[in-house]
C-alpha positions, -999 to 999 in steps of 0.1 A, spaced: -794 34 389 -795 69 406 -808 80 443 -815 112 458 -815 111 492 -827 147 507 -821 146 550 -849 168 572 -880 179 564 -891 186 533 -886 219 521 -900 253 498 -873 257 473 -894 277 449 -877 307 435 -841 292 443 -812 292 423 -790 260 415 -748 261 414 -736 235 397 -697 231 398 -681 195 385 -644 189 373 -634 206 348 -605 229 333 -584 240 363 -607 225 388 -628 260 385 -669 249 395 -655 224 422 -634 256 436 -658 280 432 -688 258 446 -666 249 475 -658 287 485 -689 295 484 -704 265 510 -677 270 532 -681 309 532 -713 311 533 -719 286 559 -744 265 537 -762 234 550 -755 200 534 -795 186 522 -786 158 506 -768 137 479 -768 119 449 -755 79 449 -755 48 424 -733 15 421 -720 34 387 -702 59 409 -667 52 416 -665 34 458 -649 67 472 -659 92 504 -646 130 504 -630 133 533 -633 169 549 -620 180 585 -619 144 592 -654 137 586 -667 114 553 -686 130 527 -707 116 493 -687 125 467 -718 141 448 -734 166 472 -764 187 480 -761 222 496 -788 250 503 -788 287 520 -818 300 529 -803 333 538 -789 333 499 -822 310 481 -786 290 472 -789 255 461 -755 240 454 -745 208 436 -708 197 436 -694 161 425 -657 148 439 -651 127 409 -647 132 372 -677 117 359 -683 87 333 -695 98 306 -720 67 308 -737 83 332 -733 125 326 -769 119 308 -785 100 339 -770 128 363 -778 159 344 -816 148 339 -821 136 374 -807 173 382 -830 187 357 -862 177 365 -856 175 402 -850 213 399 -883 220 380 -901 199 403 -894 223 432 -901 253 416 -863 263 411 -857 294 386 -825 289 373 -794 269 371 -760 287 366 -730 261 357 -696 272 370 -663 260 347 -637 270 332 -621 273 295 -588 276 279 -571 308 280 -570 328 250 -546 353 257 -540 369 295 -559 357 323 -583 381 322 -622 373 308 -651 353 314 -675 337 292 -709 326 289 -735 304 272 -772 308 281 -803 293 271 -820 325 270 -805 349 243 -823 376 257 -801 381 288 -770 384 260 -770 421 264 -766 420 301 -740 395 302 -721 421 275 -728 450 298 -708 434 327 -681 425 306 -687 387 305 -685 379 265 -712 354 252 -701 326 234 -715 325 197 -694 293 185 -681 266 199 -689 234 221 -691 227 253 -696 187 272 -706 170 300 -736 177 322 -732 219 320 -740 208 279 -772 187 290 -783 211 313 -783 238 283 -799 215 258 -827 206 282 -834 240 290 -831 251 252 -855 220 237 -889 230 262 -876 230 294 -887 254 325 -861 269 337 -830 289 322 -793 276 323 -768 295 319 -727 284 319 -702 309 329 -667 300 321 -637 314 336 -602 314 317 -581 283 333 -554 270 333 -561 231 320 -533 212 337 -536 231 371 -556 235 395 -568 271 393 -582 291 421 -577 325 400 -597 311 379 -625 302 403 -621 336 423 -628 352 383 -659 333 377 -676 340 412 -669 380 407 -691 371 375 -712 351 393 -717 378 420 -722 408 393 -751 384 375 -770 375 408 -761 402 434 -744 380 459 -717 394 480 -684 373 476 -650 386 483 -624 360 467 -595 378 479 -593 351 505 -598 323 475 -568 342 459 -545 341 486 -551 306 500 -543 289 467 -521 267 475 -538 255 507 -570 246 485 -547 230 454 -534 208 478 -567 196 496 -590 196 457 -558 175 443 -555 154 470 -594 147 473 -588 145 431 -563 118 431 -581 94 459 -610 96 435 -592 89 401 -573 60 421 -604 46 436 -623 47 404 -595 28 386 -597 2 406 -632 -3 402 -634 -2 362 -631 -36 350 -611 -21 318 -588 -6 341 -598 29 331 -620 48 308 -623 83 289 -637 110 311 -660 138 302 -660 171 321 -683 187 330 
């Protein structure tokens, strides 16, 4: 039901660290993922594809994409997974263990989900959920505030459960406050400043915050063609989404 299809030769990802970023609240993992292949020039490795995925192509500078990508930097030991399309919850289970185990089986050692959460108050903090209670203390250090009750969905909630019920490597989610109706580059810029305090990696998102309205438009755009197409291929005529 599910391919990956890896281009080139094949590769050493041992030690390597996964980004995944899928809709969500405000749009924040597919914003922040985005940024962060685009700025730091990362190479497309391969993609994910099944007949359950909605009959669209991302289009970027006029070229057509997978809508469920595979990214790596060397430079970075970055390995980045992004989907296009809100996925049906039919298949969130198929998708996050097919991520799961393809990440142990190269020798990856961790995955970090990027997402967003509903604002509590200003603008202003980022969360976190992480398989490993032991790195609580840290995450409380940099000012990111653990989540001690709640729920969370879609394949970030997998990934976590996998990694918390035997699994080899470490998940952790880190959720930036969003706004949920709006596509939210603040939001995204806040979660890769956590992102770079956690993992040392240089990002400036003052560029992310300026250009806002530039990336709305394209990540709604690419948004809507998906929704559209995937209408049109449900039988029902539609179906209830689960973000990731």
């Amino acid at each position: 039901m599910l391919k990956l299809r890896l281009s080139g030769k094949k590769q050493d990802f041992k030690g390597y660290t996964l980004l995944e970023g899928f809709p969500g609240y405000g749009l924040v993992g597919t914003i922040a993922v985005n940024f962060l292949v685009e700025k730091l020039g990362m190479e497309m490795i391969g993609f994910i594809e099944s007949p359950l995925f909605p009959p669209v192509a991302a289009i970027h500078e006029g070229r057509p994409y997978p809508p469920l990508r595979l990214y790596k930097s060397d430079k970075h030991k970055l390995l980045v997974i992004m989907s296009e399309f809100v996925m049906d919850r039919k298949i969130i289970k198929n998708v996050s263990d097919m991520v799961y185990d393809w990440c142990e089986s190269i020798g990856v050692k961790r995955i970090i989900s990027l997402g967003g959460i509903s604002i509590r108050g200003k603008q202003d903090e980022v969360f976190c959920i992480s398989s490993d209670q032991k790195e609580e203390k840290l995450f409380e250090k940099m000012g990111i505030t653990p989540i001690r009750e709640g729920a969370t969905t879609g394949v970030n909630a997998l990934l976590l459960i996998r990694a918390s019920t035997g699994g080899k490597i470490p998940v952790v989610s880190l959720l930036a406050e969003a706004k949920q109706d709006y596509v939210d580059p603040l939001g995204a810029a806040m979660v890769l400043t956590s992102l770079s305090d956690y993992i040392g990696l240089k990002v400036d998102t003052t560029e992310l915050v300026r250009e806002a309205m530039v990336i709305e438009s394209k990540l709604r755009q690419a948004m809507d063609a998906a929704k559209k197409a995937e209408k049109a291929y449900t039988p029902s005529g539609g179906h209830e989404p689960m973000y990731a």
